[in-house]
C-alpha positions in Angstrom: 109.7 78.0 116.3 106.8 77.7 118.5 103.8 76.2 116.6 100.0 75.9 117.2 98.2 73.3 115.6 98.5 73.1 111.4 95.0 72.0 111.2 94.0 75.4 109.5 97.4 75.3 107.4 96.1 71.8 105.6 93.1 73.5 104.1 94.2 73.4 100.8 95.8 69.7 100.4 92.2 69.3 101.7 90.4 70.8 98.6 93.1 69.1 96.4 91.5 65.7 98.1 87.6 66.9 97.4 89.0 68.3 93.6 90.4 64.9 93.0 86.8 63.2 93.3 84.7 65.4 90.8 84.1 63.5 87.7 86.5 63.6 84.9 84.6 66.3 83.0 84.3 68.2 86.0 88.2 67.4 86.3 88.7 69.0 83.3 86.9 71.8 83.4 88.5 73.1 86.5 91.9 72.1 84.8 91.1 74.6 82.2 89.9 77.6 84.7 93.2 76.8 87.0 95.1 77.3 83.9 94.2 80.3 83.4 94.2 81.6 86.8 98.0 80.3 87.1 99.3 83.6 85.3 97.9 85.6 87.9 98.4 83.6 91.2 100.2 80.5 90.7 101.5 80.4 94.7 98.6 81.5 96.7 99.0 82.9 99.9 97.9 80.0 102.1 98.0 82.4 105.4 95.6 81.5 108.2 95.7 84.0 111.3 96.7 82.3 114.5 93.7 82.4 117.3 93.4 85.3 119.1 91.1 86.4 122.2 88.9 89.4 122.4 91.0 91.9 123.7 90.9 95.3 125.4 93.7 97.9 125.7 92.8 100.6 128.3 94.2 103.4 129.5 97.5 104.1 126.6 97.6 106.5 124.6 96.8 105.8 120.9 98.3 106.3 117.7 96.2 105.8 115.1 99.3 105.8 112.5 97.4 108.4 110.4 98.2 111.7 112.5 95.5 111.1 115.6 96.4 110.6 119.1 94.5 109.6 121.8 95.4 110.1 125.5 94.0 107.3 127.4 92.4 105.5 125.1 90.7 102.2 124.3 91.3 99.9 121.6 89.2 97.0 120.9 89.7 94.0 118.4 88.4 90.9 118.3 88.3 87.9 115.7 91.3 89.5 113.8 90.2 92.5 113.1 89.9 96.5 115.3 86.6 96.4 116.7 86.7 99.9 117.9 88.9 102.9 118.6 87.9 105.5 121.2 88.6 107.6 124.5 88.5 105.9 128.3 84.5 106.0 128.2 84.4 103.8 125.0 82.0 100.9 126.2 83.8 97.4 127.0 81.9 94.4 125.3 81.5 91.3 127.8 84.2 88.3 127.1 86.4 90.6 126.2 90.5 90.5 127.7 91.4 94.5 129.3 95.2 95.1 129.3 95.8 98.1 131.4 98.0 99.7 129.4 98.3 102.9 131.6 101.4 105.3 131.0 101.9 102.7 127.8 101.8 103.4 124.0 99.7 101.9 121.5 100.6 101.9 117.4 99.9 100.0 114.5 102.0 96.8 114.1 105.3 98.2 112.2 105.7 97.8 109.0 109.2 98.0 106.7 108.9 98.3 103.7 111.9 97.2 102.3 113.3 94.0 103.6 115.6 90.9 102.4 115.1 88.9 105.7 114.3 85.1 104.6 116.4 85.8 101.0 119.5 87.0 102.8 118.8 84.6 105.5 121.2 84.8 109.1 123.8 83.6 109.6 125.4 85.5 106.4 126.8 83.0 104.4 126.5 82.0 100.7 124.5 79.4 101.3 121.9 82.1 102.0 122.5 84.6 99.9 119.6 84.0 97.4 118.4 87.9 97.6 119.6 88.9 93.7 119.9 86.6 90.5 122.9 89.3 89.2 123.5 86.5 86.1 121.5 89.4 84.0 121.3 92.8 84.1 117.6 92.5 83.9 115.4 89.5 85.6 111.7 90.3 86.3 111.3 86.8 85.8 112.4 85.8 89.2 110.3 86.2 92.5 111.5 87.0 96.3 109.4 84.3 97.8 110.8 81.3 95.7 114.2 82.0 97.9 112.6 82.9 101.1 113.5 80.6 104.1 110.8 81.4 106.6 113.4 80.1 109.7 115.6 83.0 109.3 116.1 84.2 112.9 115.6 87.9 111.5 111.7 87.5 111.8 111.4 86.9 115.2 113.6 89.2 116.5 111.8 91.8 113.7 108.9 91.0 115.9 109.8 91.2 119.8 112.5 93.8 119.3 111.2 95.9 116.9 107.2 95.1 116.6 107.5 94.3 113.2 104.1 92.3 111.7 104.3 93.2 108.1 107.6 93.4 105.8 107.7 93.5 102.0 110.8 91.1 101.1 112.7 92.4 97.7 115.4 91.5 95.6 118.6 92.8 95.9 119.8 95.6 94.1 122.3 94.2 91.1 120.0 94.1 88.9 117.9 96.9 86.5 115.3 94.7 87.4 115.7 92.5 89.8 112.3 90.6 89.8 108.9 90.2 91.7 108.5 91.6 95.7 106.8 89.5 98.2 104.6 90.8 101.1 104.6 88.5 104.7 103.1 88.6 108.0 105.3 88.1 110.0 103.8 84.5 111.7 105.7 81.3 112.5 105.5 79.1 109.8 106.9 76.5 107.8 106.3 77.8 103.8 106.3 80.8 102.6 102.5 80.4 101.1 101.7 80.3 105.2 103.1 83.6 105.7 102.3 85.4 102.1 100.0 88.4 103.3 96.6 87.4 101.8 95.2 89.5 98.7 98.7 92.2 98.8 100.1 93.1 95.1 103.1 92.0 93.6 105.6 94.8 93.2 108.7 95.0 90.4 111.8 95.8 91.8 113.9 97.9 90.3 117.6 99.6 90.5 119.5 102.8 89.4 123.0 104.0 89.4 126.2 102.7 90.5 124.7 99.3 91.3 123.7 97.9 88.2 126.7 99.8 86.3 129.0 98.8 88.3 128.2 95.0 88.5 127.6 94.8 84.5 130.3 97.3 83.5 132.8 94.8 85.6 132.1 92.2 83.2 132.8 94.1 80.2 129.1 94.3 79.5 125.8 96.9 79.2 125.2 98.6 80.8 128.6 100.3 82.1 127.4 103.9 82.3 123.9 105.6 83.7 123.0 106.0 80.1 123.4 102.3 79.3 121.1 101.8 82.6 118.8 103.8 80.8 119.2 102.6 77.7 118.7 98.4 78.7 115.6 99.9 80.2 113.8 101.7 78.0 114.5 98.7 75.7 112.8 96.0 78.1 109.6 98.0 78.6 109.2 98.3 74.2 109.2 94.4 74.5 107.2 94.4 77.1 104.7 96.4 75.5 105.1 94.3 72.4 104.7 90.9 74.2 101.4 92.7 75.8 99.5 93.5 72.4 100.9 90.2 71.3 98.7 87.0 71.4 101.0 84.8 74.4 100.7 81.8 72.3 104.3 81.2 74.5 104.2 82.5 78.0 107.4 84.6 78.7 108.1 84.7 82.9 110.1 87.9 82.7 107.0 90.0 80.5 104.2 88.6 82.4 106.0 90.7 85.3 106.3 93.7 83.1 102.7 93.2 81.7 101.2 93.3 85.0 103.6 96.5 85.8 102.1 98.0 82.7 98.5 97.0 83.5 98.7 98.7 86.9 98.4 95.3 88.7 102.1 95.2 89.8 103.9 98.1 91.8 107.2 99.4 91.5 109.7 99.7 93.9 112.8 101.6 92.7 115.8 101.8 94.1 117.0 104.9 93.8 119.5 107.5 95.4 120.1 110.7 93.1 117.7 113.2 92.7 118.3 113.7 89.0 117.6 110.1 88.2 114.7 109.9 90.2 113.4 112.7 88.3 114.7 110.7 84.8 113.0 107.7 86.0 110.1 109.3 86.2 110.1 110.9 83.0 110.9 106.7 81.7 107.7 106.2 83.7 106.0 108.3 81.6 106.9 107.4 78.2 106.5 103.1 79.1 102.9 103.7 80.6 103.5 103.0 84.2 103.5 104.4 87.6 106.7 104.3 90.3 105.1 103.6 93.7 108.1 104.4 95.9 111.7 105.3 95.6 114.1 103.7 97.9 117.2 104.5 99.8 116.4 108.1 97.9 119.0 110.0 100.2 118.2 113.3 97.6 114.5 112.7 97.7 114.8 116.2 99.7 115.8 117.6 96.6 112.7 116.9 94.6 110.4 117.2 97.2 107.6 119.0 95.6 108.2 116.7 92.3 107.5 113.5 94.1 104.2 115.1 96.1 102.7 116.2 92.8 103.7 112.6 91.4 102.2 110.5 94.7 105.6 108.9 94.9 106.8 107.8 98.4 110.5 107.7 99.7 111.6 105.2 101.6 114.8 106.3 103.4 117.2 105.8 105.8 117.6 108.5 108.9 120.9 108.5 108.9 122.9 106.5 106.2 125.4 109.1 104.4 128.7 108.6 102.4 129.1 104.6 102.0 129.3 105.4 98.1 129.1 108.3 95.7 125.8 108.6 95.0 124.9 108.5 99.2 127.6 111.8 99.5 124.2 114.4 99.4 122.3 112.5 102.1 121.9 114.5 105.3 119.4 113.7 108.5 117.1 116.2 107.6 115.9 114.6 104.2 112.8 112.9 106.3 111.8 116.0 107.6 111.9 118.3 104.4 110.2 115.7 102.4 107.2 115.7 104.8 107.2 119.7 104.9 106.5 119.3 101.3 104.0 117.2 102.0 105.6 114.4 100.1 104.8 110.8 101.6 107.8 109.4 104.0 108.7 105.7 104.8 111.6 104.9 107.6 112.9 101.3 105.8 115.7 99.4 106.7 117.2 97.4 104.1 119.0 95.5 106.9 118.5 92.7 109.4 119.7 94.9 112.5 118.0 98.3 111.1 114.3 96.1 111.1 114.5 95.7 115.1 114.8 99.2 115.5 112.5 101.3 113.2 110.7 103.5 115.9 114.3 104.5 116.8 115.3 106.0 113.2 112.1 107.8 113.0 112.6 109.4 116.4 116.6 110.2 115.0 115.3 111.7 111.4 112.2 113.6 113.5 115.0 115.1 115.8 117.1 115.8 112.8 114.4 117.9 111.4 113.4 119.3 114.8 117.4 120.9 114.9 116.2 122.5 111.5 113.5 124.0 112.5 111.2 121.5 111.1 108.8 120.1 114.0 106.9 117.0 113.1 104.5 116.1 115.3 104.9 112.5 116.8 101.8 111.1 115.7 102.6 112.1 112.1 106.2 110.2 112.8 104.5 107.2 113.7 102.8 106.9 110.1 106.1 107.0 108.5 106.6 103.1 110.1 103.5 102.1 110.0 100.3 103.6 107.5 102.7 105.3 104.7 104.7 101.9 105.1 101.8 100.5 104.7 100.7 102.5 101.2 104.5 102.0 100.0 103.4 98.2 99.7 99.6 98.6 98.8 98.2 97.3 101.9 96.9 100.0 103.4 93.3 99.2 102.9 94.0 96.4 105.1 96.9 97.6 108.0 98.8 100.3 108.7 96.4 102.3 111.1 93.8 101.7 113.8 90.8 102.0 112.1 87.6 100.0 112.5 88.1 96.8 110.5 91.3 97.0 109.3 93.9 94.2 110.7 94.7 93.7 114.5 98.4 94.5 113.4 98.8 96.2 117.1 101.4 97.2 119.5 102.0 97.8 123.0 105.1 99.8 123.9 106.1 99.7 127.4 106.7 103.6 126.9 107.4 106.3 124.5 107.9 104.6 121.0 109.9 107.7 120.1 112.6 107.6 122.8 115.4 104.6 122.8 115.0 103.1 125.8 111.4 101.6 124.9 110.5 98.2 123.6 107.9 96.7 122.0 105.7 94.3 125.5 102.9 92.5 123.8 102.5 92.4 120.0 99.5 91.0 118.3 99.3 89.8 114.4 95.6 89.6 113.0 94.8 90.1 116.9 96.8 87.3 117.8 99.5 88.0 120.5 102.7 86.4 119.2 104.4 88.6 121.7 105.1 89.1 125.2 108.2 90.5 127.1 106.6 89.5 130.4 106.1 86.3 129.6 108.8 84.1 128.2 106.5 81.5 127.2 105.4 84.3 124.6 109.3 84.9 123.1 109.4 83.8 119.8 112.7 81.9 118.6 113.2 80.4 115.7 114.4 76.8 115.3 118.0 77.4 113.9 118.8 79.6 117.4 117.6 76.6 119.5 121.3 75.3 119.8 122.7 72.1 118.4 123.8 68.9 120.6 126.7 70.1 123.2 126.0 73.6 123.5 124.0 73.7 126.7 120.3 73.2 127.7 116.9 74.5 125.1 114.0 74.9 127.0 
């Protein structure tokens, strides 16, 4: 893992120095108003963007990632942010690095939305399985980025093979509720804090179906059935509710998580696969007092199309992935494509450490899928689905997810048509940043555990 200097990474053991010289009642007082802050925050994102250089991309053709395409266009970005989006006569600033990027693509950084890289950490042994606390059938009091190991190999090959700068990192699927999400940039770095993608919200993850049944029910335990899923459910959120208009005189880890779901200021992923239940889940939405942002895996969202439209729910789906269980037997490759006829927001996620390097690949095979249909989705409207409605899944999208003036610099350069399977990410910039280069191989990010170990050959 290549790393620049940690100057910028020590600011806040610096302001634990200063804190440590106010006077006592100055001491205190600050005591008291971290105290509080604690339920909200307690791990701070610590991310600093790494330098970047005024740069100019001339001559691709854009994607915006929120339908608009630009034939040989210019992009400008500068101190880690899109300075300007426009055609070939968009005015160059002086100082500023031009990367001919003729017969080239430009996009948005890529974006998955549902990831366990750093939780299910390579190589795939137990040691690194820390992606699910399954001791419970419900556990919103644990959170992603307390497992994550930020030298899984996954996130650099996320970023040169796939252009991956942003993933939100869930638990695993066991549980009802299987605890808090985490959002990352996708960075070098050595804690978790460094890489936490500043001001993102927390999300709830949560599970229907065979998983949690199955797992419990094995143990001779509630929930065996979809009813008891239910059932444990609708339970948890009365308590919640309970512990809300309460007076916390004791702090409770797993309702502060369902508070903030209740409050709005948590969102909800919900793994879900059967169009009936996502339907039933919604309805459970309803009578708790809370909002599902995105259903995941979702192979029926086709199904419900209109229902999740009216509701603002994304689906977050696979192109392909049919038949590894019961509940997966009504996906087909079309279910991409009819969602987005209904005008229903679509996410291509991966849910895997091999599907993450390839995201632009499984939008191209679900837009083709549709295209066989009769459904024709224009490519720049594809392109969202990895990048802005990824983006919205999470609750970033204010801040990355499209080209706009002042989001991110979450950019990158393809060395042709991201759409077809023989292109590759060539430069990719984080917070305009270039942590990316296939023609340089100083520029190849590897992380430290694929280095090698003593006897098996030369690292440079």
């Amino acid at each position: 893992m290549r790393m620049t200097s940690q100057i910028g990474r020590l600011s806040s053991a610096l302001a634990l120095t200063l804190a440590l010289t106010l006077a006592p009642g100055a001491q205190a007082k600050k005591k008291d108003k971290d105290a509080e802050a604690s339920h909200e925050v307690p791990y701070a994102s610590t991310y600093k963007a790494y330098p970047g250089r005024p740069t100019a991309l001339v001559g691709a053709t854009l994607y915006d990632g929120r339908g608009g395409r630009i034939d040989n266009g210019t992009l400008l970005f500068a101190e880690g942010k899109v300075v300007a989006v426009g055609a070939s006569d968009l005015a160059i600033p002086e100082g500023y690095d031009r990367i001919d990027g003729t017969g080239k693509f430009v996009t948005p950084g890529v974006i998955d939305a549902h990831s366990h890289l750093g939780d299910y950490a390579s190589p795939g042994v137990d040691a690194n399985s820390d992606g699910n606390e399954a001791t419970a059938p419900t556990t919103p009091d644990v959170w992603a980025e307390h497992s994550v190991w930020p030298q899984d190999p996954g996130f650099s090959r996320a970023l040169a093979n796939g252009g991956v700068t942003s993933l939100l990192i869930l638990p695993g699927s066991a549980n009802l509720m299987g605890g808090r999400s985490v959002m990352l940039k996708n960075v070098p770095a050595i804690t978790v804090q460094q890489m936490k993608f500043p001001g993102a919200p927390y999300s709830l993850k949560m599970a229907c179906g065979e998983n949690p049944k199955r797992v419990y029910g094995s143990r001779g335990m509630k929930p065996s059935t979809r009813m008891g899923n239910f059932a444990v459910n609708r339970q948890t959120w009365i308590d919640a509710k309970a512990y809300m208009e309460g007076d916390h005189e004791k702090r409770d880890l797993a309702k502060e998580t369902l508070e903030g779901v209740l409050k709005g200021e948590i969102l909800v992923q919900n793994h879900c696969y059967r169009a009936e239940e996502m339907a039933l889940v919604l309805d459970m939405a309803k009578e708790a007092g809370y909002k599902v942002t995105t259903f995941h895996h979702a192979v029926e969202s086709y199904k419900i199309a209109d229902m999740l439209r009216e509701a603002d729910v994304c689906s977050a789906v696979w192109a392909d992935w049919y038949g590894f269980k019961m509940e997966a037997y009504d996906g087909i490759p079309e279910n991409a494509a009819l969602i987005a006829k209904e005008g229903a927001c679509v996410v291509i996620h991966s849910d895997d450490q091999n599907g993450i390097q390839r995201l632009n690949q499984a939008a191209a095979k679900a837009q083709a899928s549709g295209r066989r249909m009769g459904i024709d989705i224009p490519d720049a409207q594809v392109i969202s689905w990895f990048t802005y409605n990824a983006a919205k899944a999470a609750g970033i999208s204010d801040q990355t997810g499209s080209l706009e003036e002042g989001k991110m610099a979450d950019v990158v350069l393809w060395n042709g048509d991201p759409l077809s399977v023989y292109t590759r990410p060539e430069k990719v910039w984080v917070d305009g940043a270039m942590l990316f280069d296939a023609t340089n191989p100083r520029m190849r990010p590897v992380s430290d555990f694929e280095l090698g170990q003593p006897g098996e050959g030369d690292v440079k």
